[in-house]
C-alpha positions as CSV (number, residue, x, y, z in Angstrom):
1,X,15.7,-11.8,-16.2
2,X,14.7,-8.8,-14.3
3,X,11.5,-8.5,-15.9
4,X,10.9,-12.6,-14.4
5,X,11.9,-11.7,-11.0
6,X,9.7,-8.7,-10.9
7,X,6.7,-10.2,-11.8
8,X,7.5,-13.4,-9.4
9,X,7.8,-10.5,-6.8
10,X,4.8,-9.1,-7.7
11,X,2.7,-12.7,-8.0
12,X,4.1,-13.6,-4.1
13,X,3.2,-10.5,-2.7
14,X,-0.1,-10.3,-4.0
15,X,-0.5,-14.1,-2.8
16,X,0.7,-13.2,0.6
17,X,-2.3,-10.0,0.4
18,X,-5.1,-12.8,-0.3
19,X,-3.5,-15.2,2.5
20,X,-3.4,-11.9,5.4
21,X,-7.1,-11.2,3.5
22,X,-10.0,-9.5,5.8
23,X,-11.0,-12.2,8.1
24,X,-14.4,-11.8,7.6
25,X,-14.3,-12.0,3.7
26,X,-15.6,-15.5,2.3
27,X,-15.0,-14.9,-1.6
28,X,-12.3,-12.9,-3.7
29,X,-13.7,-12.1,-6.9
30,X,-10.7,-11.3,-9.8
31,X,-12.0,-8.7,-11.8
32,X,-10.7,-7.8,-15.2
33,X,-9.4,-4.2,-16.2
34,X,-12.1,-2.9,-18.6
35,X,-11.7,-1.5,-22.1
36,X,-10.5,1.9,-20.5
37,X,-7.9,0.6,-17.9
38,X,-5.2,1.2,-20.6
39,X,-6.6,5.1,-21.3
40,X,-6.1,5.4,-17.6
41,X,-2.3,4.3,-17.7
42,X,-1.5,6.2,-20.3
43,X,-2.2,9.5,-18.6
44,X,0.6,9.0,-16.5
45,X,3.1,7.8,-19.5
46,X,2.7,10.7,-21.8
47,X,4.9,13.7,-19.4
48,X,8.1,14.1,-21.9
49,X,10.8,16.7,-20.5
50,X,12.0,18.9,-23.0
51,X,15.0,21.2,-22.0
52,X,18.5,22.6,-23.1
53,X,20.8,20.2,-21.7
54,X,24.0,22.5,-19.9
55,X,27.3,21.3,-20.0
56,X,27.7,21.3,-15.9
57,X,26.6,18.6,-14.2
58,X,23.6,18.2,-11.8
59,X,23.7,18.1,-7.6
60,X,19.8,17.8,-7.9
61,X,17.4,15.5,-9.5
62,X,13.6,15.0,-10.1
63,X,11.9,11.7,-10.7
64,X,9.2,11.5,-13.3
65,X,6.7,8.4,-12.5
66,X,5.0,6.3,-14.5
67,X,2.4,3.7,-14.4
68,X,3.4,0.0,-15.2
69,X,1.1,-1.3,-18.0
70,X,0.5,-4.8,-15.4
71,X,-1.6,-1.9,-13.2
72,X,-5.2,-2.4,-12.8
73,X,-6.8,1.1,-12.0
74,X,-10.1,0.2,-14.2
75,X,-12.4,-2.1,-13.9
76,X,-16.5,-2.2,-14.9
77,X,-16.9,-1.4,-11.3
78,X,-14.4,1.2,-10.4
79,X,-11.8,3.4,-11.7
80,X,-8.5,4.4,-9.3
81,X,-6.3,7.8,-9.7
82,X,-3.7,9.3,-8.1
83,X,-4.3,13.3,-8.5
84,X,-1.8,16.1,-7.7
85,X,-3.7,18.8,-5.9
86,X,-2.5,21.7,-3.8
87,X,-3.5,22.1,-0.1
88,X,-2.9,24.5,2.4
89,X,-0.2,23.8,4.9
90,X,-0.9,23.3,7.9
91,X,2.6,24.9,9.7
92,X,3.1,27.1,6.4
93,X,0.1,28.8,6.4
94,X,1.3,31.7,3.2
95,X,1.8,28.4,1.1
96,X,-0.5,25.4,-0.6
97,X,1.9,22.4,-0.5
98,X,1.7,19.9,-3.3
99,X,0.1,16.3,-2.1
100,X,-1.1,13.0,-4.8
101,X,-4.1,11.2,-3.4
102,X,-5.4,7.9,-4.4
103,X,-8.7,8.6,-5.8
104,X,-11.6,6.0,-6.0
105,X,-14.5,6.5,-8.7
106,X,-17.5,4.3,-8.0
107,X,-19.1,3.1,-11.7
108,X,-22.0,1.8,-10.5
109,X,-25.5,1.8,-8.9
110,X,-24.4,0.5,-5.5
111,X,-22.5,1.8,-2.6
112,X,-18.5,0.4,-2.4
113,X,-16.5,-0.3,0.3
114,X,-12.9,-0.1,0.9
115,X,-11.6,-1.9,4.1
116,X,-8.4,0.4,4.5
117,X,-7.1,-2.4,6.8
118,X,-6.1,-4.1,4.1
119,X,-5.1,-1.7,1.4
120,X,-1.4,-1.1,1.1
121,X,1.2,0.7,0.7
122,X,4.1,-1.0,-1.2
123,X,7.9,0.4,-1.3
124,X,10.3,-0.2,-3.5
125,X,12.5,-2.0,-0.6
126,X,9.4,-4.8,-0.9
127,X,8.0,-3.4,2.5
128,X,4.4,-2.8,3.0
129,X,2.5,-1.0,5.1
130,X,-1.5,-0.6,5.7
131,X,-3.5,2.4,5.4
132,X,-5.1,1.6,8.7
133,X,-2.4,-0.4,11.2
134,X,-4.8,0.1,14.7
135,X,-1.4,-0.6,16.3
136,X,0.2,2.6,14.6
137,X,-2.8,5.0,14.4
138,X,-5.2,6.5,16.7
139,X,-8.4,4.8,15.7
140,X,-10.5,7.6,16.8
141,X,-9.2,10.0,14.4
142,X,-9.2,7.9,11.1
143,X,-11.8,5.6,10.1
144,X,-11.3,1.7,9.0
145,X,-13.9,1.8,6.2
146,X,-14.9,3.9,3.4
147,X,-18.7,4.4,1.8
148,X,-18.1,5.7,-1.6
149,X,-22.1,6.4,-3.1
150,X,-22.8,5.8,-6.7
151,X,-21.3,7.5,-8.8
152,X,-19.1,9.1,-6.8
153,X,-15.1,9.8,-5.0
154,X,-13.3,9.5,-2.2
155,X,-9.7,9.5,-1.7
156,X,-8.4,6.5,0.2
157,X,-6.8,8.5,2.5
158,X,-6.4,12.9,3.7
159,X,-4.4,15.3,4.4
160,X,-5.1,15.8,8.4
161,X,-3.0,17.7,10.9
162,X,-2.8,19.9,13.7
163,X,-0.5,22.2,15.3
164,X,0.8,21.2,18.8
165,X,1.9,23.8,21.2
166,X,5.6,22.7,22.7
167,X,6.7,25.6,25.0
168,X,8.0,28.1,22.7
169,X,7.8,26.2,19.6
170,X,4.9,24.7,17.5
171,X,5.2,20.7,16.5
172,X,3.2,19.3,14.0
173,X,1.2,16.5,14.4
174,X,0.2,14.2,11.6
175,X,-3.0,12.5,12.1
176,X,-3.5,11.4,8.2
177,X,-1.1,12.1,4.9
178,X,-1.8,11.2,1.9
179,X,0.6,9.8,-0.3
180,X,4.3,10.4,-1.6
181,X,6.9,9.2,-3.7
182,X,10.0,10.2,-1.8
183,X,13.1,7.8,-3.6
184,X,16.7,6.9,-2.5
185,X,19.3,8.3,-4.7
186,X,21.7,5.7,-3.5
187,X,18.9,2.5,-4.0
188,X,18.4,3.7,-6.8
189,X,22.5,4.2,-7.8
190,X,21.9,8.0,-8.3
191,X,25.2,9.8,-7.3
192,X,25.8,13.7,-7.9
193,X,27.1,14.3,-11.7
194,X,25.3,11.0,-12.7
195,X,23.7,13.4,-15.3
196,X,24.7,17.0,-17.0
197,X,21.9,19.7,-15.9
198,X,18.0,19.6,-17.7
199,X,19.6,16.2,-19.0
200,X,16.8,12.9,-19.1
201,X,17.4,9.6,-18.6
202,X,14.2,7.0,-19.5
203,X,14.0,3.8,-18.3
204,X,11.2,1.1,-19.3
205,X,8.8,-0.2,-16.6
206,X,10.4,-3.7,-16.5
207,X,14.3,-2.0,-16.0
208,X,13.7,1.7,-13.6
209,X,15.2,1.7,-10.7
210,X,12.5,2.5,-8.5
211,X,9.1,1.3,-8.2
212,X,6.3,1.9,-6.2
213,X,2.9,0.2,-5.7
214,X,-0.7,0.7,-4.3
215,X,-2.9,-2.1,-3.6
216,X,-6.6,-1.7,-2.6
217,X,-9.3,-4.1,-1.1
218,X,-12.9,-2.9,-1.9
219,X,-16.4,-4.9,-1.5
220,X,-20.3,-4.1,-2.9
221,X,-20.7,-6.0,0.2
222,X,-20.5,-4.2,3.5
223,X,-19.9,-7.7,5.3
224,X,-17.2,-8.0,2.8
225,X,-19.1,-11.1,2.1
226,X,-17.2,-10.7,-1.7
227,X,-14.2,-8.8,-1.8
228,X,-11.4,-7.7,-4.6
229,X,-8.4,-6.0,-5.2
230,X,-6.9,-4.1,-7.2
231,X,-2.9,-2.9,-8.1
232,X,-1.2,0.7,-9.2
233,X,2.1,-0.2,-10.3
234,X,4.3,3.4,-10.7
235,X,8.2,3.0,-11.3
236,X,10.5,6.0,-12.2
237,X,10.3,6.5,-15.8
238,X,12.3,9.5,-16.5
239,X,15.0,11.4,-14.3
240,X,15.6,14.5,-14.6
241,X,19.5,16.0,-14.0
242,X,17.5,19.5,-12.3
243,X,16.3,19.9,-8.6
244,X,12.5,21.0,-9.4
245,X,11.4,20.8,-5.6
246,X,8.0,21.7,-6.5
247,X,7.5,21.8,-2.7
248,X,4.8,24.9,-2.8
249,X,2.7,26.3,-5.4
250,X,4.7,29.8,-7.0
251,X,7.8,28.7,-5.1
252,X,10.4,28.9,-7.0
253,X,7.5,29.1,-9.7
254,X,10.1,29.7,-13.0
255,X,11.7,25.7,-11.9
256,X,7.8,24.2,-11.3
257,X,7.4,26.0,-14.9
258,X,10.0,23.9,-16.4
259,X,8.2,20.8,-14.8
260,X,4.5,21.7,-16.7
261,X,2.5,18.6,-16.6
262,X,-1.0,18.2,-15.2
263,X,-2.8,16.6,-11.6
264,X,-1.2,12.9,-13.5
265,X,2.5,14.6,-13.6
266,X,4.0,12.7,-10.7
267,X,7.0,14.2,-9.6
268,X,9.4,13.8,-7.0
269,X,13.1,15.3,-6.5
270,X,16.2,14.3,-4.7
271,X,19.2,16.5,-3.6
272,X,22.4,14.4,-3.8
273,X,25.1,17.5,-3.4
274,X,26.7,18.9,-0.3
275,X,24.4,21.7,0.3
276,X,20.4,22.1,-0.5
277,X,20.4,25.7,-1.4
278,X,16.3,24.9,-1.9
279,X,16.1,23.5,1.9
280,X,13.6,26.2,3.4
């Protein structure tokens, strides 16, 4: 039953994308995942936490994401990731935080182009939310549309930010952030001692309780004359009864050990006790 209403969520919403599509489009093309789509899923399945499970129960937990095998991420034309990768903070300047990007590989001979006005964010409350809104951003900072060469990557959108003066204190200002996978304990009916410590709990794509989707609109046209889309499907496939904040590289670096995993490890972690003893 779940597994029905999921996928009739998923078919209206993807309807309701090709009914809001770019105005200017005349055509959507469906294109099919190639033979390597499913070597692309996989590298997000294969993270399996090993770990002594303690006898005391958890206060923290850390999400392990998957990648719904419904996902499109390759097709003869492109080929979508989303990478872990370190960057310098801007307001913690000692530090490299840890950001995911959505990362798009051109395949072929021609220049692609992704119209982030309709590319999407999708939560796991149903809400969606464009990587270009001109009502929410400042239009001279980020740019609508995306040339990606032959043969070559972009990420769909950057880590950008400044530092504001405010009297005595420094504000930052987010211009454009990249992705993350913050999750609800309570949506997703996480309480504190719902697992011992280092204990897992797997869930399959079609019963997690948190999912979270990317949908992107690209075109070999740059009238968008021919347009398509394609879908990243992640929902939580392990949790994990340890807080592994994971919030800076060598923080805390004997926890992120524990973690392991590579730039497809796609972690996030929740504090559900009184106190975060990890809060900086």
């Amino acid at each position: 039953m779940m597994m029905k209403q999921s996928c009739i969520k998923l078919l209206m919403l993807f309807m309701a994308m090709v009914m809001s599509a770019p105005s200017h489009a005349k055509k959507l093309v469906f294109l099919a995942p190639d033979n390597n789509n499913q070597k692309v899923i996989k590298r997000y399945n294969r993270y399996k936490h090993r770990h002594r499970v303690s006898p005391y129960r958890s206060q923290g937990y850390t999400a392990i994401f998957g990648v719904r095998s419904n996902s499109v991420m390759s097709t003869d034309e492109v080929e979508v990731n989303v990478i872990k990768k370190w960057v310098q903070d801007v307001a913690v300047t000692d530090q490299d935080n840890r950001l995911f990007f959505v990362e798009i590989k051109n395949k072929t001979r021609d220049t692609i182009y992704i119209d982030k006005g309709y590319c999407f964010r999708i939560y796991n409350n149903g809400k969606r939310y464009r990587y270009f809104d001109p009502n929410t951003v400042e239009t001279d900072e980020i740019q609508r549309f995306i040339a990606i060469p032959p043969h070559s990557k972009r990420y769909l959108s950057d880590y950008k930010a400044v530092l504001i003066n405010k009297g005595k204190y420094k504000e930052v200002k987010i211009i454009d952030y990249p992705e993350e996978f913050d999750w609800n304990a309570r949506s997703a009916g996480v309480y504190k001692g719902y697992l011992h410590q280092y204990e897992v709990r797997s869930f399959s794509e079609d019963h997690s309780p948190y999912y979270r989707s990317f949908l992107i609109s690209y075109s070999k046209d740059r009238d968008f004359s021919e347009y398509s889309y394609l879908i990243i499907n992640f929902y939580m496939r392990q949790l994990i009864g340890s807080f592994f904040p994971e919030l800076y590289e060598g923080y805390l670096g004997s926890d992120f050990d524990r973690i392991g995993g590579d730039k497809y490890t796609i972690t996030s972690s929740e504090w559900v006790g009184e106190h975060d003893p990890f809060k900086r």
